[in-house]
VEXZA-495915 format. One record per residue: residue in one letter; x, y, z of N, C-alpha, C, O in turn. Coordinates in steps of 0.1 Angstrom, whole numbers, plus 5000, padded with zeros to 4 digits. Layout:
VEXZA-495915
aXYZXYZXYZXYZ...
END
This chain:
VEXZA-495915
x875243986977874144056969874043986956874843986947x872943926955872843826938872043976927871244056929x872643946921871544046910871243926899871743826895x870243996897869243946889869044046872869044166872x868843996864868644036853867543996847867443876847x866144086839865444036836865644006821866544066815x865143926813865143886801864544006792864743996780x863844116795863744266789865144336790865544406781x865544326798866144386798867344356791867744436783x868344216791869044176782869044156772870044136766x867744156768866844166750867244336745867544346734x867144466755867144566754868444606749868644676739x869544556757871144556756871544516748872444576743x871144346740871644296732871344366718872144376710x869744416716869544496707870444596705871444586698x870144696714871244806712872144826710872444936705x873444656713874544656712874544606698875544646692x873444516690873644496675873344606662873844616651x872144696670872344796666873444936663873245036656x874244916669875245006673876344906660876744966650x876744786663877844766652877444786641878144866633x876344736638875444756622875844906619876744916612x875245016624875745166627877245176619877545226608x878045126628879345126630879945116613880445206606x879644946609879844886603879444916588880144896578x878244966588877745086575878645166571879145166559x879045256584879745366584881245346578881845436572x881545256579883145206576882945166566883545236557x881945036561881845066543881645146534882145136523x880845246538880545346529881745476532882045586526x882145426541883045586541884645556539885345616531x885145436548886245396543886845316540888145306541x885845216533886345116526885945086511884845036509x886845126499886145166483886145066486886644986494x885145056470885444896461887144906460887745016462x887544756456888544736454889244756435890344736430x887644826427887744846412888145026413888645086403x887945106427887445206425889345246420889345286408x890245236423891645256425891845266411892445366406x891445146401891345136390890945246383891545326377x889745226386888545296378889045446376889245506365x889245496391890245656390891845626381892445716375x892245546382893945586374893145576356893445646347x892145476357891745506339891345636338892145686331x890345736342889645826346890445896345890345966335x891845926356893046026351894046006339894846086335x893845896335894845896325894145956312894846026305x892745936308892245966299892046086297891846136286x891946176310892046336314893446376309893446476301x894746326313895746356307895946336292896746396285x895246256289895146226273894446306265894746306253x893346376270892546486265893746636265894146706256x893946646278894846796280895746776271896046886266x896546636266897946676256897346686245898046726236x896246656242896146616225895546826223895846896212x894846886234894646986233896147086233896347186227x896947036241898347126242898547146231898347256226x898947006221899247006209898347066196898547056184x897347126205896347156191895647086184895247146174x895246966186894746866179892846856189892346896200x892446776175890946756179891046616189891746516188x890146676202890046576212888646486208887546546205x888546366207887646276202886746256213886846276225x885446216206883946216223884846116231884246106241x886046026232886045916243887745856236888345866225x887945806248889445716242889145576247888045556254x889845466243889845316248890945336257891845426257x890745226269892145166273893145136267894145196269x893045036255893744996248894845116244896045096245x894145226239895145356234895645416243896645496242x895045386256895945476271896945376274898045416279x896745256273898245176272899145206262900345236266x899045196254899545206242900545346244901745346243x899545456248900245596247901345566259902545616257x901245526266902145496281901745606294902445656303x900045616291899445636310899045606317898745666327x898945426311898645376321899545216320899745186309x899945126333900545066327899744896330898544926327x899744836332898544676325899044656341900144676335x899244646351899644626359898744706366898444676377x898344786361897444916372896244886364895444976366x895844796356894544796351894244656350893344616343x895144566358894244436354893044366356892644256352x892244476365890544396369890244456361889244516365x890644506346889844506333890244426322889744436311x891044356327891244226318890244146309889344076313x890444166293889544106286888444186287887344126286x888344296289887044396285887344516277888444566275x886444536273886444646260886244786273885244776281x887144896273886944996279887045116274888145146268x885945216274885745296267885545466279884645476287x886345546277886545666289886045796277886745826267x885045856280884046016273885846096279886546056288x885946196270886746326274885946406268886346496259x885146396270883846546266883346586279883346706284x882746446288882346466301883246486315884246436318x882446596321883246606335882246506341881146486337x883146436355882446386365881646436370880846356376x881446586371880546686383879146686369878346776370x879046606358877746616351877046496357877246376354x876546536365875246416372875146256365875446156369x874246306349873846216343874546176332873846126323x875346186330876146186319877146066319877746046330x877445976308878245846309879645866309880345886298x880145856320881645906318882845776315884045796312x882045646316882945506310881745406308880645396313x882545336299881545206294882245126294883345136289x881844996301883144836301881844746295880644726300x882544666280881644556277882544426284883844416282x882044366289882644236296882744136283882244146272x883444016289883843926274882643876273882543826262x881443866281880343766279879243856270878143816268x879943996265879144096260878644176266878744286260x877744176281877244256286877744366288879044356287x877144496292877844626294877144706306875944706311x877944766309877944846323878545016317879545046311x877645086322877645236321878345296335877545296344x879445346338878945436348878945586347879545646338x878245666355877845796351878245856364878445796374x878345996362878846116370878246096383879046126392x877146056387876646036399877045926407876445906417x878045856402878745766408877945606405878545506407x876945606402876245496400876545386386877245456378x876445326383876445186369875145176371874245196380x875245136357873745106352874544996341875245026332x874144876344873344776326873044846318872144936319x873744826308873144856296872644706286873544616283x871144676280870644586275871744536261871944626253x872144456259873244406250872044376234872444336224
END
């Protein structure tokens, strides 16, 4: 018994089957694979949360934002857990929660000057230098 395949039909299959990894393969980027900054991005993020709650234990005025620089310094974070911010000026709000939509919750100026915002809704934006 020879079978026969028509060229609709293997056009049909092959779609479907490219359609289906594309599917697939969305699904795994977006759901389980961060950026590789995002690891970062959260230990600055908690450390600077910790750096707000002690300066409040102690009764002291919490400032609109801390640097990296002073979250090293204090010892919450350690240069080893922050080096894809190497040579950037990083600046973390402890005024803002992340659950405020629009609101800038870090600013990184890069050495070449430019700057990047990101905000509660998970998005960066350019900021014009």
């Amino acid at each position: 018994m020879k079978h026969t395949f028509s060229a609709k039909r293997v056009l049909v299959v092959v779609v479907t089957a490219a359609v289906l990894m594309i599917a697939v393969a969305l699904h795994y980027v977006s759901s389980d694979s961060p950026h590789p900054g995002m690891g970062e991005y959260s230990r600055v993020v908690t450390a600077a949360k910790s750096y707000g709650s002690g300066l409040r234990a102690q009764g002291l005025a919490v400032p609109d934002a801390v640097t990296l620089e002073e979250l090293l310094k204090k010892g919450l974070l350690n240069p080893a857990d922050v080096k894809g911010f190497d040579g950037m000026q990083v600046t973390v709000s402890l005024k803002v929660s992340e659950t405020q939509a629009q609101e800038a919750i870090m600013r990184v100026r890069l050495p070449d000057g430019s700057e990047y915002t990101a905000i509660g809704d998970g998005s960066v934006q350019q900021t014009r230098r």
